[in-house]
MDAnalysis code that builds the backbone (N, CA, C; Angstrom):
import MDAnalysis as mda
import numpy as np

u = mda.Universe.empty(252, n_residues=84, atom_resindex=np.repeat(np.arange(84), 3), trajectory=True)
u.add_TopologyAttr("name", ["N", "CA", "C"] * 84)
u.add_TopologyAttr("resid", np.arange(1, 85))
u.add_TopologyAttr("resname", ["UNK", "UNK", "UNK", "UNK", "UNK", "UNK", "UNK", "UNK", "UNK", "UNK", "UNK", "UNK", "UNK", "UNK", "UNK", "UNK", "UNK", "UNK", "UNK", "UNK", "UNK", "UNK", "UNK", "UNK", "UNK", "UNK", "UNK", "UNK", "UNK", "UNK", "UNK", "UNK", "UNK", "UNK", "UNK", "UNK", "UNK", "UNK", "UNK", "UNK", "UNK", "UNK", "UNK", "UNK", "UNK", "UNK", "UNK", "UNK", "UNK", "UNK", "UNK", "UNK", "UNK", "UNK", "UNK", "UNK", "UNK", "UNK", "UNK", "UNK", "UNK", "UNK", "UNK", "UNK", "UNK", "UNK", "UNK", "UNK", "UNK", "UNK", "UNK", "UNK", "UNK", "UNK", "UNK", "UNK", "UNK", "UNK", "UNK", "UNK", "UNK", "UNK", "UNK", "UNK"])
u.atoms.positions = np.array([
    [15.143, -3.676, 28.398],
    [13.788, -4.199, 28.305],
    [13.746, -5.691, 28.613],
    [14.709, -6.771, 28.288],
    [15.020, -7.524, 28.252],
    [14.566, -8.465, 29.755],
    [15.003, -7.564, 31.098],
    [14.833, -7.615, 32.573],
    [13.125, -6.831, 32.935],
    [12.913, -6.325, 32.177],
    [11.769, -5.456, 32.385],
    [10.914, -6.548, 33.603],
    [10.182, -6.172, 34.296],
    [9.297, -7.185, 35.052],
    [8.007, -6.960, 34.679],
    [7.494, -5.978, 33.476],
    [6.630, -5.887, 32.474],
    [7.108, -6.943, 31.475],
    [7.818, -7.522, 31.148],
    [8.293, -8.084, 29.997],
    [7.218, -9.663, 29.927],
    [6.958, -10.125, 31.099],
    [6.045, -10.998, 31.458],
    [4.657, -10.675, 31.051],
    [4.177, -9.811, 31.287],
    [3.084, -9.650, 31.221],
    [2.485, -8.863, 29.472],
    [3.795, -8.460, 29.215],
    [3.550, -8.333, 27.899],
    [3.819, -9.550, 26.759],
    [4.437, -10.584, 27.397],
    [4.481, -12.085, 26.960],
    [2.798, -12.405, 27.111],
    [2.393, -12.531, 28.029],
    [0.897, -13.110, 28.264],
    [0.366, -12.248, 27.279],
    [0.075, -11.384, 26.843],
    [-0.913, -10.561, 26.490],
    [-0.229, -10.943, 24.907],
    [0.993, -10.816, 24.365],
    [1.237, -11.567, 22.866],
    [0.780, -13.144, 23.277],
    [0.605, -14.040, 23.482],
    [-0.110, -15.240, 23.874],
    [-1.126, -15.147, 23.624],
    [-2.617, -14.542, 24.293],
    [-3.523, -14.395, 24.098],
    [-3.728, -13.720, 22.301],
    [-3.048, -13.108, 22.058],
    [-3.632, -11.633, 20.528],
    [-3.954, -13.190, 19.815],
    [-4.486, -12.802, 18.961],
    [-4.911, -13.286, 17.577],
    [-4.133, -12.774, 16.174],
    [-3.222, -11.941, 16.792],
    [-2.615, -11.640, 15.760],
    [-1.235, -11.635, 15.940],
    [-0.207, -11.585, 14.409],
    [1.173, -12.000, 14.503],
    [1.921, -10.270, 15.271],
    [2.475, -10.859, 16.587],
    [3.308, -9.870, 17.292],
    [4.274, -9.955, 17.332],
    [5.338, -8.942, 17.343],
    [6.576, -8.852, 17.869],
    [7.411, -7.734, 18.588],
    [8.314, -7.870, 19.195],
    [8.405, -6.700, 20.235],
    [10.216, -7.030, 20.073],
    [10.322, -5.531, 20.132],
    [11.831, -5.131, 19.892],
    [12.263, -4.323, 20.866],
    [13.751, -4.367, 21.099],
    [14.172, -3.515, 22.265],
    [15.052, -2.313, 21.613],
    [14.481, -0.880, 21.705],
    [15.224, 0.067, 21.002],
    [16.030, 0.880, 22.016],
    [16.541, 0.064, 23.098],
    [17.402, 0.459, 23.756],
    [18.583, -0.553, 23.596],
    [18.432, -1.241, 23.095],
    [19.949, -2.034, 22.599],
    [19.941, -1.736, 21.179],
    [21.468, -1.893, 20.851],
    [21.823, -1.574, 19.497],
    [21.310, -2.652, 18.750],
    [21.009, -1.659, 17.559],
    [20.107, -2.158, 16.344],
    [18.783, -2.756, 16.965],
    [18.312, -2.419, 17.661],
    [16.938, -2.804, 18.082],
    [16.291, -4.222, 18.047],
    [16.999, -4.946, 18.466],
    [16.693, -6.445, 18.565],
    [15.375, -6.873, 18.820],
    [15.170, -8.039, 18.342],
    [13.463, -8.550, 18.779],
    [14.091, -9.439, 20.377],
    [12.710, -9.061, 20.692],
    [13.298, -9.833, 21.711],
    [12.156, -10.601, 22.410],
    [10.936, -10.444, 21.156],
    [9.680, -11.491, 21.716],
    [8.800, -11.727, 20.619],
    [8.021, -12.695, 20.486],
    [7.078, -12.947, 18.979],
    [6.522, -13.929, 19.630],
    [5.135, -13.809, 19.342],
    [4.009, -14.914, 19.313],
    [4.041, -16.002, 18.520],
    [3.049, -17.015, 18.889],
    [3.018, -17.967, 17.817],
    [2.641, -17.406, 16.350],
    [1.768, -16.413, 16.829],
    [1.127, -16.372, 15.283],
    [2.301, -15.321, 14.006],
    [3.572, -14.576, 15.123],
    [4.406, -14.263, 14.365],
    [5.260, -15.599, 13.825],
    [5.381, -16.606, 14.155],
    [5.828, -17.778, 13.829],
    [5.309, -18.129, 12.605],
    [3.934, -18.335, 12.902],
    [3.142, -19.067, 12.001],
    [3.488, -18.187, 10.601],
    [3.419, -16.759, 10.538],
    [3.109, -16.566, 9.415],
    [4.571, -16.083, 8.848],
    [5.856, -15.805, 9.622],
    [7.033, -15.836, 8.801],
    [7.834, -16.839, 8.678],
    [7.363, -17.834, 9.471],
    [7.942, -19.428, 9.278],
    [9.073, -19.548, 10.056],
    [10.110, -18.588, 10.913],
    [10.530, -18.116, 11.758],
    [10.353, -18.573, 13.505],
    [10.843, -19.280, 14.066],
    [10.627, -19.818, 15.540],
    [11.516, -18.082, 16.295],
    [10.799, -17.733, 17.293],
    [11.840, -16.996, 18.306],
    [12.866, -16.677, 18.341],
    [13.148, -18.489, 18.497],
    [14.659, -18.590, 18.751],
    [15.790, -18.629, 17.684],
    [14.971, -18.142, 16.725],
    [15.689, -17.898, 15.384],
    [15.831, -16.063, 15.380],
    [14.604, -15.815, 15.515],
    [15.133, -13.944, 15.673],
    [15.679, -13.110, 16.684],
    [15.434, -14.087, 17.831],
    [15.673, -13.590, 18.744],
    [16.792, -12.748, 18.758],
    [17.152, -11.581, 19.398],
    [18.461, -10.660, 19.319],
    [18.859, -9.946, 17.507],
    [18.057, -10.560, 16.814],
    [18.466, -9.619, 15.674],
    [17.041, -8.869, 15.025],
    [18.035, -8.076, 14.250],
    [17.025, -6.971, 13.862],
    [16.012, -7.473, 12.791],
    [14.868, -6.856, 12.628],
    [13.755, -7.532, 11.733],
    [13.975, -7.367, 10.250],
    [14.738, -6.594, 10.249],
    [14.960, -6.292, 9.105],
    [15.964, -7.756, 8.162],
    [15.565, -8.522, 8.781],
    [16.059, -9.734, 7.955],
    [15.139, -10.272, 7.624],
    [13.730, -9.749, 7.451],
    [12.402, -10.298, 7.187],
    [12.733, -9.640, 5.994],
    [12.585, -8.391, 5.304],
    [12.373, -7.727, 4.118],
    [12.715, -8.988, 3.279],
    [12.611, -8.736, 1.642],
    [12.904, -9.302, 0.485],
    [14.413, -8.991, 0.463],
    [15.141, -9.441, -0.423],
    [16.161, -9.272, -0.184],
    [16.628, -8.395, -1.615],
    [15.349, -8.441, -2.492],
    [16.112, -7.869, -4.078],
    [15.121, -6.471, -3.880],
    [15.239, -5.804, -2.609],
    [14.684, -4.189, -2.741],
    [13.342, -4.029, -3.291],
    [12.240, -5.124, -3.120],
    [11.006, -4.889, -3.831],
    [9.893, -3.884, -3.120],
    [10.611, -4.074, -1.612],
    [9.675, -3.086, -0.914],
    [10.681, -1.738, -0.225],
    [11.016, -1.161, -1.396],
    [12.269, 0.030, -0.984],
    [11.007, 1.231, -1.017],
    [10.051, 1.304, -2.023],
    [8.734, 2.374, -2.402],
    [8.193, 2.542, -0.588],
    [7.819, 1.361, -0.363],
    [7.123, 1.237, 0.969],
    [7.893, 1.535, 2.310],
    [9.400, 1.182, 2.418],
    [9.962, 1.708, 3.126],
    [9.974, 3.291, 3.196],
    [10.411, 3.553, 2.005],
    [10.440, 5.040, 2.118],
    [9.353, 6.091, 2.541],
    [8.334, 5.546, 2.278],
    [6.832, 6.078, 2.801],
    [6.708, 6.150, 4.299],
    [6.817, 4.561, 4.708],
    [6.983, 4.230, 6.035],
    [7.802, 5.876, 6.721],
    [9.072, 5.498, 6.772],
    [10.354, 6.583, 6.946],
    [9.589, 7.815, 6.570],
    [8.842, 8.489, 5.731],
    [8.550, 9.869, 5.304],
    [7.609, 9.962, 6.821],
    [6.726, 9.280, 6.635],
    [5.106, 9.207, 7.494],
    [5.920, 9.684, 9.376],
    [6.657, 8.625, 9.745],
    [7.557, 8.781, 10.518],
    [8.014, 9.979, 11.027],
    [8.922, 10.645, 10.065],
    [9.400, 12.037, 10.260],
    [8.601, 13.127, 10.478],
    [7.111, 12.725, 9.752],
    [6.423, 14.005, 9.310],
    [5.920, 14.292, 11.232],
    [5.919, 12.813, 11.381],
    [5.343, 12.757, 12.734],
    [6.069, 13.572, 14.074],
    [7.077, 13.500, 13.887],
    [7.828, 14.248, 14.920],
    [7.878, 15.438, 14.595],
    [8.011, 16.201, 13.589],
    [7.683, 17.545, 13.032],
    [6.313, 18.524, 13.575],
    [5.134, 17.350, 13.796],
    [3.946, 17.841, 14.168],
    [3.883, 18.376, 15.975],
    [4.685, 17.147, 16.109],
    [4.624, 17.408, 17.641],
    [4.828, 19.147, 18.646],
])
């Protein structure tokens, strides 16, 4: 994704949002970020070039407060491919 020649144009279009974006590549291992807007900046305090290449999951809390919500997340997920 990284080379994508979409990868540009999905830069412009996180530029423009109004809201905090980020975009991960789930074709490399562990699914790296590999793009964020300002406004993902703004609100995890986080520059780019700080997440860049690692997984988001270094955003969570770190003492398991949102393990309830993960697991939901993950249920909702599964149920989804089941339907298909």
């Amino acid at each position: 994704m990284n080379n994508s020649p979409n990868l540009e144009r999905i830069r412009s279009v996180f530029e423009r949002s109004g809201v905090a974006l980020s975009l991960a590549d789930p074709e490399e291992a562990d699914c790296p970020l590999i793009l964020a807007n300002a406004k993902f900046e703004a609100l995890t305090g986080y520059r780019l070039s700080e997440c860049e290449g690692r997984n988001c999951r270094f955003l969570q809390p770190g003492d398991g407060s949102n393990d309830m919500a993960r697991a939901e997340i993950r249920a909702a997920i599964q149920s989804r491919g089941r339907r298909r």
